[in-house]
C-alpha atoms as a printed R data frame, in Angstrom:
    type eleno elety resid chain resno       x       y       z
1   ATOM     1    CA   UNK     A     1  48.492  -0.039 -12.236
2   ATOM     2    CA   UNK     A     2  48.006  -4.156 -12.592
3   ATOM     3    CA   UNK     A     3  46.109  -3.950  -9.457
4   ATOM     4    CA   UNK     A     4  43.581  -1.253 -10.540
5   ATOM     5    CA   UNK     A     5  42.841  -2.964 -13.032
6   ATOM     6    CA   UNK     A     6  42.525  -6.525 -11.445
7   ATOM     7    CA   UNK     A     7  40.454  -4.819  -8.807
8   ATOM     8    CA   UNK     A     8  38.201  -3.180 -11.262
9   ATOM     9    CA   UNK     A     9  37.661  -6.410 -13.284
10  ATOM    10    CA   UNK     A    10  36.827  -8.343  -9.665
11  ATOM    11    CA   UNK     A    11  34.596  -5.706  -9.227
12  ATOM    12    CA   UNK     A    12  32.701  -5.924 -12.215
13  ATOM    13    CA   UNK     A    13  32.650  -9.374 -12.005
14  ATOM    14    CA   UNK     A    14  31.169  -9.318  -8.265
15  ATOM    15    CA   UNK     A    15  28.115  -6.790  -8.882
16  ATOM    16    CA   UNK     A    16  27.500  -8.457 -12.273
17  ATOM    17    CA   UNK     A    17  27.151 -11.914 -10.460
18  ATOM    18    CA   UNK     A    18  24.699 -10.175  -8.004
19  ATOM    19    CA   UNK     A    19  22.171  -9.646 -10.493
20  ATOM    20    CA   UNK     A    20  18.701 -11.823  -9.671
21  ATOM    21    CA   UNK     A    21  16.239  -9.749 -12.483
22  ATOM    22    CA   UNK     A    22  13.570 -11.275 -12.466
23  ATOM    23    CA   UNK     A    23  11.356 -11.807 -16.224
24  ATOM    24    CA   UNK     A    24   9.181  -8.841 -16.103
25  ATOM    25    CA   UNK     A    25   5.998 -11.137 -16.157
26  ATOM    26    CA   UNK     A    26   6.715 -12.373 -12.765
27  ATOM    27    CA   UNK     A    27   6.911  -8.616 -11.500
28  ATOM    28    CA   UNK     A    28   3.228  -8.663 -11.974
29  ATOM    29    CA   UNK     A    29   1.131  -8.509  -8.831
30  ATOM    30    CA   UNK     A    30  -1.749 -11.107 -11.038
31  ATOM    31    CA   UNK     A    31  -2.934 -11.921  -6.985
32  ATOM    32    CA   UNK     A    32  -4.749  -8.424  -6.837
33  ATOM    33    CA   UNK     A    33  -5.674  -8.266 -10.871
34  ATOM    34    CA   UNK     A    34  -9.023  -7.236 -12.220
35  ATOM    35    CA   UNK     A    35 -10.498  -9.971 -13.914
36  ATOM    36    CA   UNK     A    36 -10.575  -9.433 -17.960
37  ATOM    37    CA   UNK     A    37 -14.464  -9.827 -17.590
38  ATOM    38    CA   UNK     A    38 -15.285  -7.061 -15.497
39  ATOM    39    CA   UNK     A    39 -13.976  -5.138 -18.518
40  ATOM    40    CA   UNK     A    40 -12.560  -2.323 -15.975
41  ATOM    41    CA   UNK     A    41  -9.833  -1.445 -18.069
42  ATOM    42    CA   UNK     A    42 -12.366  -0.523 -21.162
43  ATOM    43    CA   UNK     A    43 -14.533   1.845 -18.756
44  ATOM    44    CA   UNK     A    44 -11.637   4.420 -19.002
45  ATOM    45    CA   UNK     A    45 -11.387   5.637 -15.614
46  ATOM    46    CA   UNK     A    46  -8.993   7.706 -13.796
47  ATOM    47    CA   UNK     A    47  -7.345   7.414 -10.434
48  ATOM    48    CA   UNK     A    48  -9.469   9.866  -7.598
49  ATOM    49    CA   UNK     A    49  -7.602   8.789  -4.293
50  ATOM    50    CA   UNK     A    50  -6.398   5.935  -2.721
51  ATOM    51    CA   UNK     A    51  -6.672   5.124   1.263
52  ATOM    52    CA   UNK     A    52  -5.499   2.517   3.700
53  ATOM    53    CA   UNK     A    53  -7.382   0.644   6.605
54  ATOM    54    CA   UNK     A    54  -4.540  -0.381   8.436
55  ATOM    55    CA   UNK     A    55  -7.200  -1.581  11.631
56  ATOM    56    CA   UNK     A    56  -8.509  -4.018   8.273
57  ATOM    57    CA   UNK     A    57  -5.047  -4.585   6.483
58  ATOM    58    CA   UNK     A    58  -7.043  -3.303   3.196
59  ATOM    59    CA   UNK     A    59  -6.096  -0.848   0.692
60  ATOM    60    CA   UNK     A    60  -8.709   1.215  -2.029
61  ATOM    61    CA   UNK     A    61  -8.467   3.230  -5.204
62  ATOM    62    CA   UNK     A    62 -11.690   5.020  -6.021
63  ATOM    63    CA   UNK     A    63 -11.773   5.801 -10.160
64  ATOM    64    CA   UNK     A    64 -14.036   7.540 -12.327
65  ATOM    65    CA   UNK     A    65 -14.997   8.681 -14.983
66  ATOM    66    CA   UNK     A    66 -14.162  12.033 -16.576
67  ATOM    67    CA   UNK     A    67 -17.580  13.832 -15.065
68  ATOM    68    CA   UNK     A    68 -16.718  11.873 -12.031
69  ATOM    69    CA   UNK     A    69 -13.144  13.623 -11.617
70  ATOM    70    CA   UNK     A    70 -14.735  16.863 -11.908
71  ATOM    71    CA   UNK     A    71 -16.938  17.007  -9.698
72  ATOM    72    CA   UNK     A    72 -14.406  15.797  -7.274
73  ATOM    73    CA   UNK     A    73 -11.918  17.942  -7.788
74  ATOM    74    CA   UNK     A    74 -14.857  20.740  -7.945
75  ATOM    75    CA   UNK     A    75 -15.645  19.565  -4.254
76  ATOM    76    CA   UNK     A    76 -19.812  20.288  -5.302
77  ATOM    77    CA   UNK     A    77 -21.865  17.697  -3.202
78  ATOM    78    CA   UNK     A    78 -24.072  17.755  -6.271
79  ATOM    79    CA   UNK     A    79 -23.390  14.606  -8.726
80  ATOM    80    CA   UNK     A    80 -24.684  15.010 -12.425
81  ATOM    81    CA   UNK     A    81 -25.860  12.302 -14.512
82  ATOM    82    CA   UNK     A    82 -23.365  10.605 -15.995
83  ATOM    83    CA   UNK     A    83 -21.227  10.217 -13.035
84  ATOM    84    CA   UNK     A    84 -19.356   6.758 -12.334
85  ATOM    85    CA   UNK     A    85 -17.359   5.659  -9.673
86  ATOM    86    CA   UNK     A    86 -15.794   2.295  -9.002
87  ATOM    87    CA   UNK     A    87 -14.096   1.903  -5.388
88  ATOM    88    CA   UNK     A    88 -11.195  -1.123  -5.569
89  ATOM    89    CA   UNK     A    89 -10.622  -2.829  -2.553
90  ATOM    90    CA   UNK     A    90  -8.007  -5.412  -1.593
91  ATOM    91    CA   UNK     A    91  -5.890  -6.837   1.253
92  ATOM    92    CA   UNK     A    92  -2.696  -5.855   1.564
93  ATOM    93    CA   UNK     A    93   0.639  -7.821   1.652
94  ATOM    94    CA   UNK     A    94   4.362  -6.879   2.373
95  ATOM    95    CA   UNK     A    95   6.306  -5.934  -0.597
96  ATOM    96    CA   UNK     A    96   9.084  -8.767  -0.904
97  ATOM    97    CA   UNK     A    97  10.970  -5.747  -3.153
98  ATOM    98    CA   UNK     A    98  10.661  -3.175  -0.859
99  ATOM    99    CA   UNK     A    99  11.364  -3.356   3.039
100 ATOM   100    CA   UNK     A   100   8.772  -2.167   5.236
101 ATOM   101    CA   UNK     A   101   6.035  -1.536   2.084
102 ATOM   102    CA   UNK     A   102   2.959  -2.884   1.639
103 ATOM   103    CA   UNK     A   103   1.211  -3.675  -1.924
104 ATOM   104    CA   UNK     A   104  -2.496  -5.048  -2.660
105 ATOM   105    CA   UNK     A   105  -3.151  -9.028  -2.442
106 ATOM   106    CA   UNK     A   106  -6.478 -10.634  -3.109
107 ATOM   107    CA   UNK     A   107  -9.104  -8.775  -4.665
108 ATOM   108    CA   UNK     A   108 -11.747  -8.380  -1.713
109 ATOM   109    CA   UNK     A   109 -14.422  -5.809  -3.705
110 ATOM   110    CA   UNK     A   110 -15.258  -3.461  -6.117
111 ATOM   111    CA   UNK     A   111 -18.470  -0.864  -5.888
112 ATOM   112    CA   UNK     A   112 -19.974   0.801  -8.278
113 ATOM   113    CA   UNK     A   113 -21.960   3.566  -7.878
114 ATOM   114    CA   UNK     A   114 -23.567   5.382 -11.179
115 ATOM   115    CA   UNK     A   115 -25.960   8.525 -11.525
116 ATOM   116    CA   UNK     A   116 -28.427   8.369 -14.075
117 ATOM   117    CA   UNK     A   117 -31.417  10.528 -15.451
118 ATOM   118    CA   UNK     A   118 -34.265   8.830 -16.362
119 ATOM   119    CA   UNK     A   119 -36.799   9.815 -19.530
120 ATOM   120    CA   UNK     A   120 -39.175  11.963 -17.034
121 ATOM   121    CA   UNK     A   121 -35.821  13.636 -15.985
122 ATOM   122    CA   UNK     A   122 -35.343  11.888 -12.357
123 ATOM   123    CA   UNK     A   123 -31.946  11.487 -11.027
124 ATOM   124    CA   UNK     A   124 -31.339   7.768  -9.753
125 ATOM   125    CA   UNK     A   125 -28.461   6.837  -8.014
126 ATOM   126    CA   UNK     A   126 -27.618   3.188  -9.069
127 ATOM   127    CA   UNK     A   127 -24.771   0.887  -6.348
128 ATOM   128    CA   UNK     A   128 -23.725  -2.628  -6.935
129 ATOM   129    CA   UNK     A   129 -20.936  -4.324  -5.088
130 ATOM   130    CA   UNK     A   130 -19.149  -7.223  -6.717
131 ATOM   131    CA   UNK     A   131 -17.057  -9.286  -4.307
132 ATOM   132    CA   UNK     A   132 -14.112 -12.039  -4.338
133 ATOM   133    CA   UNK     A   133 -11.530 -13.024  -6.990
134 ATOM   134    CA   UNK     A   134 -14.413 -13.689  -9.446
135 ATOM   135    CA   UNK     A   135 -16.043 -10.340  -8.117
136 ATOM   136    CA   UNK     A   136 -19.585 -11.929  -8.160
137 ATOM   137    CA   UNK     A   137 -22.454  -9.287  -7.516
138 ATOM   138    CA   UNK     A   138 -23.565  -9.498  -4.183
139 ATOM   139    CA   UNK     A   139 -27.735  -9.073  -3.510
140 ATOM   140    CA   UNK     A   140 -27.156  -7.733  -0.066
141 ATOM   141    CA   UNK     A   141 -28.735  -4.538   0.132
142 ATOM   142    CA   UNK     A   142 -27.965  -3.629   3.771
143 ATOM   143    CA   UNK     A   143 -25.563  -0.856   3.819
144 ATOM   144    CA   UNK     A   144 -26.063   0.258   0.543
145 ATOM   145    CA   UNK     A   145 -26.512   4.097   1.485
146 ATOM   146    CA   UNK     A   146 -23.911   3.939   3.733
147 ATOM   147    CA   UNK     A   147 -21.945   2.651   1.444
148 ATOM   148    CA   UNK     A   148 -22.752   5.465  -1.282
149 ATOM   149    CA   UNK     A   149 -22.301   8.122   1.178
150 ATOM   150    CA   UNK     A   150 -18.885   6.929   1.724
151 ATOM   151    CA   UNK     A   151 -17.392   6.734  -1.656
152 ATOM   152    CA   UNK     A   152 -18.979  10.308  -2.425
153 ATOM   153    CA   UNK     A   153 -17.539  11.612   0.858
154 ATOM   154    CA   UNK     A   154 -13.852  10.474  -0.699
155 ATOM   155    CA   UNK     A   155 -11.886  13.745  -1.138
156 ATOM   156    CA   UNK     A   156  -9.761  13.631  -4.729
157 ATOM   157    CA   UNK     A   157  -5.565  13.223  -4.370
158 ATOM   158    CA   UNK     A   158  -4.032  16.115  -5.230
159 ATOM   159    CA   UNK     A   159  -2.020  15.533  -8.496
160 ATOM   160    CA   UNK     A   160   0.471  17.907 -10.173
């Protein structure tokens, strides 16, 4: 009986000592953060899909916004004023918490793409790319269509 208890105190002792928590501010990933500026986290956008480009070690979440989501899930190829999506991209690192996993790093991009009407009733389809840590806007205007066909041609995750 003294050595089931001896044992059991040893082995409280040992898996108590193992414990390495770490303060819960350090458990955030602030490498692949949004800057406070862009004011992403006031748009109110919701998670479409996510992909991986393992050939370019980057990782993307496409968000929009409520009309966005619908029409997505809808699977129309018709997009309605209104209609905003925001593709995230970032390189990816290895998860130091979880073996064989990988997690976003640096901030590489974020596109925007936005459908407006205008006063005579015209649909324009408006793209800016912001790039970097800072995400400043890039002027390039090669690829833009390319680039909008893309994020449109993303197919929604399907969520319970």
């Amino acid at each position: 009986m003294k050595i089931t208890y001896i044992l059991f105190a040893a082995s409280v002792f040992v898996l108590s000592a193992c414990n390495n928590r770490k303060p819960s501010e350090e458990l955030l990933n602030k490498k692949a953060a949004i800057p406070a500026s862009f004011n992403f986290s006031k748009a109110g956008l919701k998670v479409i899909t996510s992909s991986i480009n393992k050939k370019e070690q980057t990782m993307s979440t496409l968000y929009g916004n409520d009309l966005a989501l619908k029409t997505a899930i809808s699977g129309t190829t018709s997009y309605p004023p209104g209609e905003n999506l925001t593709l995230v991209t970032w390189s990816q690192q290895d998860d130091d918490r979880w073996f064989g996993a990988k997690i976003p790093a640096d901030l590489l991009s974020v596109e925007v793409v936005k459908i407006i009407s205008s006063n005579t009733g015209s649909i324009t389809t408006i793209y800016q790319r912001f790039t970097g840590k800072k995400l400043i806007k890039d002027t390039d205007t090669a690829h833009q269509q390319e680039r909008i066909n893309y994020i449109f041609s993303q197919k929604p995750s399907v969520m319970p």
